[in-house]
GURORO-587761 format. One record per residue (C-alpha): residue in one letter; residue number from 0; x, y, z. Coordinates in Angstrom, 2 decimals, decimal comma. Layout:
BEGIN
ATOM | res | n | x | y | z
ATOM | A | NUM | X | Y | Z .
...
END
This chain:
BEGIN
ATOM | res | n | x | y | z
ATOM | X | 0 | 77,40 | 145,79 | 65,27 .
ATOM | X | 1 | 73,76 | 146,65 | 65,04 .
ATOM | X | 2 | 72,62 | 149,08 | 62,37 .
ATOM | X | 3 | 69,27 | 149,85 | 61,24 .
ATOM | X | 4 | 68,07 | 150,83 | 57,64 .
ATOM | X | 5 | 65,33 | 152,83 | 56,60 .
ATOM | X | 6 | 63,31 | 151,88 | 53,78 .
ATOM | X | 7 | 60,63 | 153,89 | 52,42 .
ATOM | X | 8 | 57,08 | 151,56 | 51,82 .
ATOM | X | 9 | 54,90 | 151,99 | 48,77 .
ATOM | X | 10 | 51,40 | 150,61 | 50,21 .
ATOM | X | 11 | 47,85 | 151,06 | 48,68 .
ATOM | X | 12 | 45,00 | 152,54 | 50,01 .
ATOM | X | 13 | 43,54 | 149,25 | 51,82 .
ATOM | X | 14 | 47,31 | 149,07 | 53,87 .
ATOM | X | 15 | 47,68 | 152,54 | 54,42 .
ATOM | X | 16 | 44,39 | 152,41 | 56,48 .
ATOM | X | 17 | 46,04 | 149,26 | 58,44 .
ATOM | X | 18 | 48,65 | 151,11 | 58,95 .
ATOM | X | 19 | 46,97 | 153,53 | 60,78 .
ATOM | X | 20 | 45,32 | 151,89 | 62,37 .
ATOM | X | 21 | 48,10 | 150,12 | 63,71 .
ATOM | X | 22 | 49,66 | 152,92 | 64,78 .
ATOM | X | 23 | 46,78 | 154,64 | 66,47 .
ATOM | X | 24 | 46,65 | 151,26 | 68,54 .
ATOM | X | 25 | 50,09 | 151,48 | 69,48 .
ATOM | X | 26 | 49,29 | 155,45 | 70,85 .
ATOM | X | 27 | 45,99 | 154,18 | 72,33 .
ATOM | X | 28 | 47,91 | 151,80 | 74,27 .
ATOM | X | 29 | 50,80 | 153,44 | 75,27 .
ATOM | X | 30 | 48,30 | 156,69 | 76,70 .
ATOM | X | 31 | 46,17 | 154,06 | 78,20 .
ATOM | X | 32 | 49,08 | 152,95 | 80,32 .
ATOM | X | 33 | 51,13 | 156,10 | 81,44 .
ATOM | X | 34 | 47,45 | 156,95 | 82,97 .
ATOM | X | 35 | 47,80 | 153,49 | 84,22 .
ATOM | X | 36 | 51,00 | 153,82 | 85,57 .
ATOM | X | 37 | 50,33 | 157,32 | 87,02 .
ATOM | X | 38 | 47,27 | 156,23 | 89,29 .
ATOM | X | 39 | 48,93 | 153,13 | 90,32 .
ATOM | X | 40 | 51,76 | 155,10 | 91,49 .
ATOM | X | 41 | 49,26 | 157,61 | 93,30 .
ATOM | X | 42 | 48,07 | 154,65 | 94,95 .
ATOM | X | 43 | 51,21 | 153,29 | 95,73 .
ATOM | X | 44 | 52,18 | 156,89 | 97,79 .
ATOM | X | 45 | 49,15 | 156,28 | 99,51 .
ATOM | X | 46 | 49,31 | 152,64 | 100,67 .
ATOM | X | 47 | 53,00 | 151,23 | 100,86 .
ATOM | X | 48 | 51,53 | 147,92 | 100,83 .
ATOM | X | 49 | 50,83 | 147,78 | 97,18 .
ATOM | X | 50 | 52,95 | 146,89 | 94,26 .
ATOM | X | 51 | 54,47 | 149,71 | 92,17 .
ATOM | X | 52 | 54,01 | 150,36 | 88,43 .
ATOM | X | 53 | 55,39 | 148,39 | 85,94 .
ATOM | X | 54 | 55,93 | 147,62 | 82,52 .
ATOM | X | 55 | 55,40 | 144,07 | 82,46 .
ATOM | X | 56 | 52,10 | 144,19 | 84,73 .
ATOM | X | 57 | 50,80 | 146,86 | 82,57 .
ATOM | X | 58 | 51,40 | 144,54 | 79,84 .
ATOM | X | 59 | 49,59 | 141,67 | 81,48 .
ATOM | X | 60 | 46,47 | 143,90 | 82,99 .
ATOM | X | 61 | 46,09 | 145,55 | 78,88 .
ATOM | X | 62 | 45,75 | 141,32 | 77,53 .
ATOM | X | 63 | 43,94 | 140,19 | 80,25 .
ATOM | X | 64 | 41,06 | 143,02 | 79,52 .
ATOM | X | 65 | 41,06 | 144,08 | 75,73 .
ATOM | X | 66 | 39,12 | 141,85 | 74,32 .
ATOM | X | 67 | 35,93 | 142,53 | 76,58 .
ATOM | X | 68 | 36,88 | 147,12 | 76,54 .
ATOM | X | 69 | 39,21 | 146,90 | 73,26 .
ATOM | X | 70 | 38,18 | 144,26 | 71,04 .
ATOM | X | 71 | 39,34 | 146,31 | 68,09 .
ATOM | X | 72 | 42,82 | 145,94 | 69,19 .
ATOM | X | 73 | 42,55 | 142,02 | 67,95 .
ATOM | X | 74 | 42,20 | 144,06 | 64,10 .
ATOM | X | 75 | 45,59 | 144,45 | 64,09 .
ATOM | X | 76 | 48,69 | 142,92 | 64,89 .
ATOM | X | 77 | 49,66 | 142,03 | 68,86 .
ATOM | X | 78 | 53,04 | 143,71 | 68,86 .
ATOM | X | 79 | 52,05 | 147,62 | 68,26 .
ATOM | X | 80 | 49,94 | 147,91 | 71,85 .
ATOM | X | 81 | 52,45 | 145,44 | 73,65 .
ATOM | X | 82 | 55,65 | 147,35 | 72,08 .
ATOM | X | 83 | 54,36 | 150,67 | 73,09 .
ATOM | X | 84 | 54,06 | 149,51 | 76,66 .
ATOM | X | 85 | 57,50 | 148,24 | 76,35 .
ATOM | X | 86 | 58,65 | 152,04 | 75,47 .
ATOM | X | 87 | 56,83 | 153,05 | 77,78 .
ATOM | X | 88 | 59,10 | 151,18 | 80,49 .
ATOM | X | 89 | 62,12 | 151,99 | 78,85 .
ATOM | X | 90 | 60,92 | 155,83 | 78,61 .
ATOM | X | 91 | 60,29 | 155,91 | 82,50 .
ATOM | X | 92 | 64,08 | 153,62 | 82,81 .
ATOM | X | 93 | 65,26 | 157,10 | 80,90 .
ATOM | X | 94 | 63,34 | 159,72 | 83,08 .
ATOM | X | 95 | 64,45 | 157,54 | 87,26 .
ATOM | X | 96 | 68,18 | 157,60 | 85,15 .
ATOM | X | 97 | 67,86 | 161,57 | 84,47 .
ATOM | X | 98 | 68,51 | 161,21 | 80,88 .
ATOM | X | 99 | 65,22 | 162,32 | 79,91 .
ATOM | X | 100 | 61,81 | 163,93 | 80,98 .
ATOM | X | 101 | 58,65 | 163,02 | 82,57 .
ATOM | X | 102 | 56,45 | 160,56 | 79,60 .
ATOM | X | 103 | 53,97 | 162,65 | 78,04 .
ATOM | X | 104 | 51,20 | 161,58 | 76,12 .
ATOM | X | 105 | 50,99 | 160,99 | 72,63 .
ATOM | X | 106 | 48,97 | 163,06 | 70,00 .
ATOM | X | 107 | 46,53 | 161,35 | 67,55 .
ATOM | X | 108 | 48,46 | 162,15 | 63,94 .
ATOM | X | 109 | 51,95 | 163,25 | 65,66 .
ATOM | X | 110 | 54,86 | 160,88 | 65,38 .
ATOM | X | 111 | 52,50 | 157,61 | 64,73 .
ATOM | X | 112 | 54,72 | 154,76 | 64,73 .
ATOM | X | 113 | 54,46 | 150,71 | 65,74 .
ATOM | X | 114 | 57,09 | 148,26 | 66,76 .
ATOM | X | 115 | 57,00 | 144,36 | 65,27 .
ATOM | X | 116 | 59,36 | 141,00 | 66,29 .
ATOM | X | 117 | 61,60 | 139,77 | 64,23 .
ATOM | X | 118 | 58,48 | 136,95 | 64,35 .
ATOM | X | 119 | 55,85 | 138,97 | 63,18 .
ATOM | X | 120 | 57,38 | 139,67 | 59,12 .
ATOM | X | 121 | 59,08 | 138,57 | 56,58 .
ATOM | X | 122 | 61,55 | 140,60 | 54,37 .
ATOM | X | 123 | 61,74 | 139,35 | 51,24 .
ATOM | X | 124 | 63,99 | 141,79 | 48,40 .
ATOM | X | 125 | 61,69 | 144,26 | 47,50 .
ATOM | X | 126 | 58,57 | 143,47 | 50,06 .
ATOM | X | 127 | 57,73 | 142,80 | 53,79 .
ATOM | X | 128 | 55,16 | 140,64 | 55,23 .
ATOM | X | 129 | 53,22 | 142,14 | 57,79 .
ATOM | X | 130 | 50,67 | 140,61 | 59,90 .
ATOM | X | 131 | 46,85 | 140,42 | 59,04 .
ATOM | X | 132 | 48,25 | 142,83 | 56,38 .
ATOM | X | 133 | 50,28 | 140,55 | 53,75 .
ATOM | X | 134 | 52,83 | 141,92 | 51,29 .
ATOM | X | 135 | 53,82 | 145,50 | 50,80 .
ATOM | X | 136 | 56,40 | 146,68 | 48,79 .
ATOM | X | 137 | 59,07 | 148,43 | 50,02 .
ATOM | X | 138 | 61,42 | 151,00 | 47,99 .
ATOM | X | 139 | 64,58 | 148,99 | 47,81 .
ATOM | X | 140 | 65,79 | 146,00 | 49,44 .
ATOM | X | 141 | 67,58 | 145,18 | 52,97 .
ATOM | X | 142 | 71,45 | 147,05 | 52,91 .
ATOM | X | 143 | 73,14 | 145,02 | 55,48 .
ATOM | X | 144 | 73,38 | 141,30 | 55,84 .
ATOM | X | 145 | 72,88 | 139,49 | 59,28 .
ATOM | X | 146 | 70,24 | 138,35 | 61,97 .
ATOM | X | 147 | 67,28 | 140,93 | 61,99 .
ATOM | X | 148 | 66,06 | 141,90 | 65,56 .
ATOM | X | 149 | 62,94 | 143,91 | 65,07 .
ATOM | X | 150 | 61,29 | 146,58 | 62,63 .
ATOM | X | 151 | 59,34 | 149,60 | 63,21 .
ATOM | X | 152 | 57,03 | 151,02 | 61,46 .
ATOM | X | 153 | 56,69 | 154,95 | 61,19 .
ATOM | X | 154 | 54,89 | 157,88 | 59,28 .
ATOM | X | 155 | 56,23 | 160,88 | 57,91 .
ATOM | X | 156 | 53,92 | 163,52 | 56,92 .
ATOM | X | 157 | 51,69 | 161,21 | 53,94 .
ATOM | X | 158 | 54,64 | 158,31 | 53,43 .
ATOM | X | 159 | 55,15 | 155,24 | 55,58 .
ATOM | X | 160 | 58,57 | 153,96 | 56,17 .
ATOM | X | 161 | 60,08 | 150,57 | 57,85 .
ATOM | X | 162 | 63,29 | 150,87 | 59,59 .
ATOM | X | 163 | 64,70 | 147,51 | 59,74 .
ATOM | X | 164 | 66,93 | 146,64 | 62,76 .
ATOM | X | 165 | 69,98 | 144,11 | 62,05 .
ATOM | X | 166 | 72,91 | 142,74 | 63,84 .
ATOM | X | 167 | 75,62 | 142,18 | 61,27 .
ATOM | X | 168 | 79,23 | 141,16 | 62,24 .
ATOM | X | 169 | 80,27 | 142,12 | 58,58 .
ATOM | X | 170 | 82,62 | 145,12 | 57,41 .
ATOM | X | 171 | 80,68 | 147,52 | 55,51 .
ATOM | X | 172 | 82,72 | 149,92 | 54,40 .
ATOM | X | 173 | 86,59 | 150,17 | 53,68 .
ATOM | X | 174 | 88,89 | 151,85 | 55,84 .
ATOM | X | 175 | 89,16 | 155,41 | 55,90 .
ATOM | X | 176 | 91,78 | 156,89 | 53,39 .
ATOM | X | 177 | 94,00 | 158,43 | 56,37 .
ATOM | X | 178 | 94,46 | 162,13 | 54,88 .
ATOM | X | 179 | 95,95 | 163,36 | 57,77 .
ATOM | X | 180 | 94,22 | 164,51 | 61,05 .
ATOM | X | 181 | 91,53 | 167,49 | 60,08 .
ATOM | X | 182 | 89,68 | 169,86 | 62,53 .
ATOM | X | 183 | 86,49 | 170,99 | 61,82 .
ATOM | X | 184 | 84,61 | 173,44 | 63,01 .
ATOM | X | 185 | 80,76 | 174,14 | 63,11 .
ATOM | X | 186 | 79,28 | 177,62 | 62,16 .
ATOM | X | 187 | 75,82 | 179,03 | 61,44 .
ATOM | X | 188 | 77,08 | 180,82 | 57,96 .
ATOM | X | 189 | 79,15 | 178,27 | 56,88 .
ATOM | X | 190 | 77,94 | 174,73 | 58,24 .
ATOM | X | 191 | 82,02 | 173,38 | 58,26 .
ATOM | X | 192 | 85,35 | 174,43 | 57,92 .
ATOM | X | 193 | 88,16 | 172,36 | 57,73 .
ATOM | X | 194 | 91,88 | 172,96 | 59,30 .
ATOM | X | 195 | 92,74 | 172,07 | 55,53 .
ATOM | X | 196 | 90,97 | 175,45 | 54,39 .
ATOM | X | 197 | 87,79 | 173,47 | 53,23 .
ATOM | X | 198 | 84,31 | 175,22 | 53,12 .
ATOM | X | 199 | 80,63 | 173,72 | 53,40 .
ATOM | X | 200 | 78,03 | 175,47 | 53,04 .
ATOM | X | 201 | 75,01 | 174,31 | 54,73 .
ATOM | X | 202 | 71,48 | 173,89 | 52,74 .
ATOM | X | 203 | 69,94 | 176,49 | 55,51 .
ATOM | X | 204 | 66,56 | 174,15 | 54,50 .
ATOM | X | 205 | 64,32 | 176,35 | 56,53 .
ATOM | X | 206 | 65,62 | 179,29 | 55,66 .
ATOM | X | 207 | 64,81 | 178,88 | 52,00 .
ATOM | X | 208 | 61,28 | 177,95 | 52,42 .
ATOM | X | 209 | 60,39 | 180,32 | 55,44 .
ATOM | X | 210 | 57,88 | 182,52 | 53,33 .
ATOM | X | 211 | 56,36 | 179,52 | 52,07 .
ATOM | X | 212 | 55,63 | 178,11 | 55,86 .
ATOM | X | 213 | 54,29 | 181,32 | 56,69 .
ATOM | X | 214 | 51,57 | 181,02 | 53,91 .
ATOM | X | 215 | 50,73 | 177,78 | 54,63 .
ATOM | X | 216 | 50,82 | 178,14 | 58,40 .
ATOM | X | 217 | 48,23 | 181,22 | 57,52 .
ATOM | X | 218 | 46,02 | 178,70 | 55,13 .
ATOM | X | 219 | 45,87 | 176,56 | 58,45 .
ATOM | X | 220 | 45,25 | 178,79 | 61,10 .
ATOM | X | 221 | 41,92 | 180,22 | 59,08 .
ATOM | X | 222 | 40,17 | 176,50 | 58,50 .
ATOM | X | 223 | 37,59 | 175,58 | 60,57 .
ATOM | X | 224 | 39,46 | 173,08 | 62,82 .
ATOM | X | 225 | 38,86 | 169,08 | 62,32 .
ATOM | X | 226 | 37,01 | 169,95 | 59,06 .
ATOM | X | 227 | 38,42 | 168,39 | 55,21 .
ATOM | X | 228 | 40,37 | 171,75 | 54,34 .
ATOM | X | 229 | 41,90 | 171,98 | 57,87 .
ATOM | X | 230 | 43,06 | 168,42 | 57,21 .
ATOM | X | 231 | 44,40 | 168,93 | 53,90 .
ATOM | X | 232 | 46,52 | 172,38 | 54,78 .
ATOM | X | 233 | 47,87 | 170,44 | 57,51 .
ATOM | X | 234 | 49,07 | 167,52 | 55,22 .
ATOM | X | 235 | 50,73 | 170,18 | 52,81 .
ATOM | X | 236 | 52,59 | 171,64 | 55,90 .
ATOM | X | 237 | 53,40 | 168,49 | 56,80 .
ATOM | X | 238 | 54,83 | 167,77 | 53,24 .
ATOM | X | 239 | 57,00 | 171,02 | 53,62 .
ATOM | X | 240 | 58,33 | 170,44 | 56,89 .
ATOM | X | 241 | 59,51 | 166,70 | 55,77 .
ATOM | X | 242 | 61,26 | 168,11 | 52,74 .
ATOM | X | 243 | 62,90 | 170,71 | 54,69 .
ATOM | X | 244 | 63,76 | 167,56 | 57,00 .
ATOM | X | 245 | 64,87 | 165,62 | 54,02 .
ATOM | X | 246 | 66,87 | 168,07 | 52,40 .
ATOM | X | 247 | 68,79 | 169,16 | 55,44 .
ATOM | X | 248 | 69,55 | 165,07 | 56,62 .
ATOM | X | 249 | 70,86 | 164,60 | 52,54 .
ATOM | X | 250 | 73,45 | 167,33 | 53,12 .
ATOM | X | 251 | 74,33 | 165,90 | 55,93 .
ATOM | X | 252 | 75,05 | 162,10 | 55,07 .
ATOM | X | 253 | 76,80 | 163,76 | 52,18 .
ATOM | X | 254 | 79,30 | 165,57 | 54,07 .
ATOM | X | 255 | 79,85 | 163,09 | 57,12 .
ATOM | X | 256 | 80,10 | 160,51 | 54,56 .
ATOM | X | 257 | 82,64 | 162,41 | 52,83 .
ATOM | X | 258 | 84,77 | 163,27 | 56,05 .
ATOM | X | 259 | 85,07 | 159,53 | 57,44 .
ATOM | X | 260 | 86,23 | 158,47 | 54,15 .
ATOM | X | 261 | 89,22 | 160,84 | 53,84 .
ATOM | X | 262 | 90,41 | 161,16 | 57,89 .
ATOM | X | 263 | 90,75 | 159,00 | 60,10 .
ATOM | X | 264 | 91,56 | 161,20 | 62,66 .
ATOM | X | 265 | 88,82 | 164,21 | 63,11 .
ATOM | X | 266 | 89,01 | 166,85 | 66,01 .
ATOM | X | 267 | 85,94 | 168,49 | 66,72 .
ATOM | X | 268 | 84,16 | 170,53 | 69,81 .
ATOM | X | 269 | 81,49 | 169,05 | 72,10 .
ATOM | X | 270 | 78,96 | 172,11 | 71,57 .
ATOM | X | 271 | 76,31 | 172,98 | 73,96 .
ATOM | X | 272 | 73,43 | 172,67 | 71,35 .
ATOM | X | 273 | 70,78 | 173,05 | 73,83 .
ATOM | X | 274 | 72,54 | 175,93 | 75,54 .
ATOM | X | 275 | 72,70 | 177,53 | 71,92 .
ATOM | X | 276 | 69,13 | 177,34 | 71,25 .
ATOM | X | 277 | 68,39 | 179,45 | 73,98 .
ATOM | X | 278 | 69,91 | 182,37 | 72,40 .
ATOM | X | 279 | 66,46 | 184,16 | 70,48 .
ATOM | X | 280 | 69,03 | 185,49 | 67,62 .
ATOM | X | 281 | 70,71 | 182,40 | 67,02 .
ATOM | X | 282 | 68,17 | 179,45 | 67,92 .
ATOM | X | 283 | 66,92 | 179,05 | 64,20 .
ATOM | X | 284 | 70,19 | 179,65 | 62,47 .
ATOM | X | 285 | 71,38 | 176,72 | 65,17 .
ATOM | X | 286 | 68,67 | 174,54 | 64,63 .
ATOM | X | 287 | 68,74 | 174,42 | 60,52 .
ATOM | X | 288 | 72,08 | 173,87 | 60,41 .
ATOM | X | 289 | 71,66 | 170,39 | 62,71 .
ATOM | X | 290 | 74,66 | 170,18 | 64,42 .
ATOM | X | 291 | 73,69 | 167,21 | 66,99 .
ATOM | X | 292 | 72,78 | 165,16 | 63,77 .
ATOM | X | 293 | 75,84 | 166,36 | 62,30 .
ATOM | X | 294 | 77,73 | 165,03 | 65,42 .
ATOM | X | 295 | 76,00 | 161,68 | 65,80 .
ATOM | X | 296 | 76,44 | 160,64 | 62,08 .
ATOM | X | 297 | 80,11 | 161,46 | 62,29 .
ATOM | X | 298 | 80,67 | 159,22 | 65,44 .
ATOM | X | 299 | 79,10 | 156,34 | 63,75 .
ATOM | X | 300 | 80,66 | 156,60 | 60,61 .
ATOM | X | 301 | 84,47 | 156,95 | 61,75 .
ATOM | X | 302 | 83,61 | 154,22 | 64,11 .
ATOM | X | 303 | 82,29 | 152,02 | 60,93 .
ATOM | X | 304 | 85,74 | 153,05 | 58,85 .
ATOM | X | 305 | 88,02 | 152,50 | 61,90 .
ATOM | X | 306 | 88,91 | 155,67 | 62,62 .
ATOM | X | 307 | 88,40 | 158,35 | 65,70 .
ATOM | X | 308 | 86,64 | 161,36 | 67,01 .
ATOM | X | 309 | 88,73 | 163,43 | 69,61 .
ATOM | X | 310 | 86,13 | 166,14 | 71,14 .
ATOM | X | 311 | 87,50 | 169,05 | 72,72 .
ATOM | X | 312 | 85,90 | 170,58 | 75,75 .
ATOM | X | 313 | 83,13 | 172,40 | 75,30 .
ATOM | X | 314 | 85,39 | 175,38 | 77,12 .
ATOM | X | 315 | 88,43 | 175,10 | 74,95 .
ATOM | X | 316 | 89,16 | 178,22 | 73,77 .
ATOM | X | 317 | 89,91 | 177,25 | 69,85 .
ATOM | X | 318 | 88,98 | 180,69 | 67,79 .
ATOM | X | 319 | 90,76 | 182,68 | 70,83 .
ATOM | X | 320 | 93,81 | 180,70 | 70,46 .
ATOM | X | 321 | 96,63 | 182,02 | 67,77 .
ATOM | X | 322 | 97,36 | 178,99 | 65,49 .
ATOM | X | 323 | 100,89 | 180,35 | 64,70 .
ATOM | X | 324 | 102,35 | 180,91 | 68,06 .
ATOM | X | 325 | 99,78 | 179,84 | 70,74 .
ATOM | X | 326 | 98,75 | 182,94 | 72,15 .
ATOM | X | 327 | 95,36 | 183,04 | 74,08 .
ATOM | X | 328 | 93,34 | 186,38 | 73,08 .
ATOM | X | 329 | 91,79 | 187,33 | 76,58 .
ATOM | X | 330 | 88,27 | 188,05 | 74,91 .
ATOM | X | 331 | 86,81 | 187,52 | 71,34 .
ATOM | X | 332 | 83,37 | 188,84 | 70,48 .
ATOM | X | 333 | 81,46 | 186,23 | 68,22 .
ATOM | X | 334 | 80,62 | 189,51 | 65,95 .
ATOM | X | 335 | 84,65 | 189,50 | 65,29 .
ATOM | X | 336 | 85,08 | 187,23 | 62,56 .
ATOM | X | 337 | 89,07 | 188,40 | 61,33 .
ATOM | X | 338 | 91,59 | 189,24 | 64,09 .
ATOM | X | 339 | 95,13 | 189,93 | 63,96 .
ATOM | X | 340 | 97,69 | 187,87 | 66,45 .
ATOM | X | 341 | 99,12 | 190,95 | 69,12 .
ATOM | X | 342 | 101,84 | 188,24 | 70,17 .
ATOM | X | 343 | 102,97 | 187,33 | 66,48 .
ATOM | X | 344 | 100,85 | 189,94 | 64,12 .
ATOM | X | 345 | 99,54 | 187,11 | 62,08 .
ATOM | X | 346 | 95,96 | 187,70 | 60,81 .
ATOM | X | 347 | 93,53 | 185,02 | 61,01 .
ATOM | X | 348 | 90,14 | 183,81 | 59,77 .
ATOM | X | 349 | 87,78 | 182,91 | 62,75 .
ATOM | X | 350 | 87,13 | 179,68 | 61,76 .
ATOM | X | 351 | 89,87 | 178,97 | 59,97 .
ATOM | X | 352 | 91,90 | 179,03 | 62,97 .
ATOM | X | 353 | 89,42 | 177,07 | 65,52 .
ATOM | X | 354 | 89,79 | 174,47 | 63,03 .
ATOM | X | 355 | 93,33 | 174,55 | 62,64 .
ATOM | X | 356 | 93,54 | 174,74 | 66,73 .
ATOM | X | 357 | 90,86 | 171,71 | 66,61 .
ATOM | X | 358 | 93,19 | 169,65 | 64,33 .
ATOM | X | 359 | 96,58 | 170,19 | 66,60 .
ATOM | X | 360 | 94,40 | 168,74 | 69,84 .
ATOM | X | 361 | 93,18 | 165,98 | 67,71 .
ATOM | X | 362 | 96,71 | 165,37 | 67,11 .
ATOM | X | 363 | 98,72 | 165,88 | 70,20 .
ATOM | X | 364 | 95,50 | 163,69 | 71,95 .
ATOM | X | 365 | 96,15 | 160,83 | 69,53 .
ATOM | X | 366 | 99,70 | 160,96 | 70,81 .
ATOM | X | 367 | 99,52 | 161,04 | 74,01 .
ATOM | X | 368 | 97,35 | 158,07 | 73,64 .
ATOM | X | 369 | 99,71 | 155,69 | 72,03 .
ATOM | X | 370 | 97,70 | 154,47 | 70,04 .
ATOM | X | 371 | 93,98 | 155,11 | 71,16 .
ATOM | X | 372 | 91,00 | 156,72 | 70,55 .
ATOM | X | 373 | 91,87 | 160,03 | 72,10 .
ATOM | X | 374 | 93,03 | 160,88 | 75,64 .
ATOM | X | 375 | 91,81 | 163,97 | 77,92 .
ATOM | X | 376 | 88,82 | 165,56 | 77,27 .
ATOM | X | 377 | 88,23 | 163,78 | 74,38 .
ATOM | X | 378 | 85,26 | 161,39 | 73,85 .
ATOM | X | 379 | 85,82 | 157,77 | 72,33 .
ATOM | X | 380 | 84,34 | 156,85 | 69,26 .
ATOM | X | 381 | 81,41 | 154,73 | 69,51 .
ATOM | X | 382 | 79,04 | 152,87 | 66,52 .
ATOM | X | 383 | 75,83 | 154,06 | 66,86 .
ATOM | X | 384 | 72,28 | 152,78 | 64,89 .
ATOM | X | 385 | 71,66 | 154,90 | 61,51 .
ATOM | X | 386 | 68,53 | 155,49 | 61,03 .
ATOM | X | 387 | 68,31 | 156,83 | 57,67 .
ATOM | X | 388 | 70,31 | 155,30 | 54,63 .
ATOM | X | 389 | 73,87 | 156,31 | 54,14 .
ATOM | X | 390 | 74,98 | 157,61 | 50,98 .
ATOM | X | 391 | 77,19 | 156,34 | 48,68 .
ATOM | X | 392 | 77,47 | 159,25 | 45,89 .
ATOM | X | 393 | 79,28 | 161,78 | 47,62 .
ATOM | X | 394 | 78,78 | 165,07 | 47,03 .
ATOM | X | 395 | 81,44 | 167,95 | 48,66 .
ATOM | X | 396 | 80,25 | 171,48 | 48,64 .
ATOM | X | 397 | 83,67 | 174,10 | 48,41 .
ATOM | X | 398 | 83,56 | 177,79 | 49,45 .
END
């Protein structure tokens, strides 16, 4: 099993500078070669005779020339322009597969970030060993036990964080408590609700602190641009948006934490997130409420504790459905959110009964798999990285 853990670092002034260094290297590089890559595969069109693009020539062409055009590259460690090459390659492997876009290049201050070998530091407790760097202390020390592949290096807003890569063959966490299959459903005014008549409440992050963006985003617009005030409102919106970030992934961990410790059997509905978004009156209720994060930290966590996700399809009709006797409502406005049963007169909760509906799929697909992780429409559980710590204090939030 491969996990990763995210540590925050506590560097001084002399390593932060590295640091970004480092990371502007890695950008430099990987901009240098998607122009690269980009003319050599003009060329290419042009003349069939020539080789195409690729990551490992781009790799060889950047060593063979930086220390006569980028002899400041040899200031900082080898691995941050070679790894961003390597993403590079892997980002194009995503875009020929259609499971992304087109590269784009990166943005001086925006998402800096360098990769190192498992060769290139040492973790020791509370500090790492970086290259022409030394020690820096990290926040707390390395979570899981086993062989560590690689670590990356990343900024966020004005603190620095290592996220640690390790392949561990260990159990980490007891199996789940088996409370009986649960549905859950995802909402914009309440983030979950449970088949068991459970309520969470989301944080709505961005919500809370919208007023506050909108001053600060006002600050920033009327600095001259590039100048020492410009650079300091943009580090205190930067500050804001990574708390809202923060706040918003802690509610999170908390819950899905929470849920793959009690069930081990969890039905939920494969949502159309990025179909959601496009809806102007529900995009930023959609977004704060996070529920792609909410869904990849729940398949990796009930994968960790043994237990399974059954997804419905995204066109199962579970709020239309009558829990009681299975009649299907021919239409039900999302502005509806109580209805009463015309087949049996029972009055249900939207939500309440989606979840309820979720839970009986979860169960009958469990059956019919004898056994397995699910059987239809529904999606097998799969272990996935983390890349933020997992709780351990749980903390469950009850409408």
């Amino acid at each position: 099993m491969i996990l990763s853990h995210k540590i925050a670092l506590d560097p001084n002034n002399t390593q932060r500078t590295y640091l970004a260094r480092a990371a502007g290297t890695a950008s430099f590089a990987y901009n240098w070669a998607l122009a690269q890559w980009q003319e050599q595969y003009q060329a290419c069109q042009d003349n069939p005779l020539l080789a195409k693009p690729s990551e490992g020539a781009l790799r060889r062409q950047l060593n063979a020339i930086k220390r006569e055009q980028f002899p400041w590259m040899l200031e900082v460690t080898k691995c941050a322009p070679q790894h961003a090459i390597m993403q590079l390659g892997e980002a194009f492997k995503n875009f020929f597969a259609g499971r992304a876009k087109y590269p784009r290049f990166h943005k001086k201050g925006r998402n800096d970030s360098f990769a190192l070998d498992n060769g290139q530091f040492v973790l020791d407790r509370s500090r790492i060993r970086l290259p022409h760097l030394g020690w820096v202390r990290v926040r707390e020390t390395l979570r899981f036990p086993g062989k560590i592949l690689s670590a990356t290096i990343s900024r966020t807003a004005h603190r620095w964080f290592v996220a640690v890569v390790v392949d561990t063959d260990q159990t980490l966490t007891r199996p789940a408590e088996n409370q009986g299959v649960v549905g859950v459903d995802l909402g914009v005014t309440t983030l979950v609700t449970l088949s068991n008549g459970e309520q969470v409440i989301g944080p709505k992050a961005h919500k809370a602190v919208l007023k506050r963006m909108a001053r600060l985003n006002r600050r920033l617009a009327r600095k001259v641009k590039f100048s020492r005030n410009w650079r300091q409102a943009k580090a205190r919106l930067a500050r804001l948006h990574a708390r809202i970030a923060n706040v918003r992934l802690d509610a999170l961990h908390k819950l899905t934490s929470d849920l793959a410790r009690r069930f081990h059997t969890i039905g939920i509905e494969d949502l159309n997130v990025s179909g959601m978004v496009q809806n102007r009156h529900l995009a930023r209720a959609v977004s704060d409420m996070s529920f792609f994060e909410f869904r990849r930290q729940l398949d990796y966590k009930i994968a960790m504790r043994g237990g399974v996700v059954v997804s419905a399809d995204r066109w199962y009709p579970s709020s239309k459905i009558c829990s009681g006797c299975g009649h299907k409502m021919d239409s039900l406005p999302l502005s509806i959110r109580h209805w009463d049963c015309p087949a049996c007169g029972a009055r249900h909760d939207r939500d309440l009964n989606a979840a309820i509906n979720l839970a009986k799929y979860a169960a009958s697909s469990a059956v019919s798999a004898c056994g397995g992780e699910g059987a239809g429409a529904g999606r097998k559980a799969r272990t996935k990285p983390a890349p933020v710590k997992q709780e351990v204090n749980f903390v469950h939030v009850c409408a």
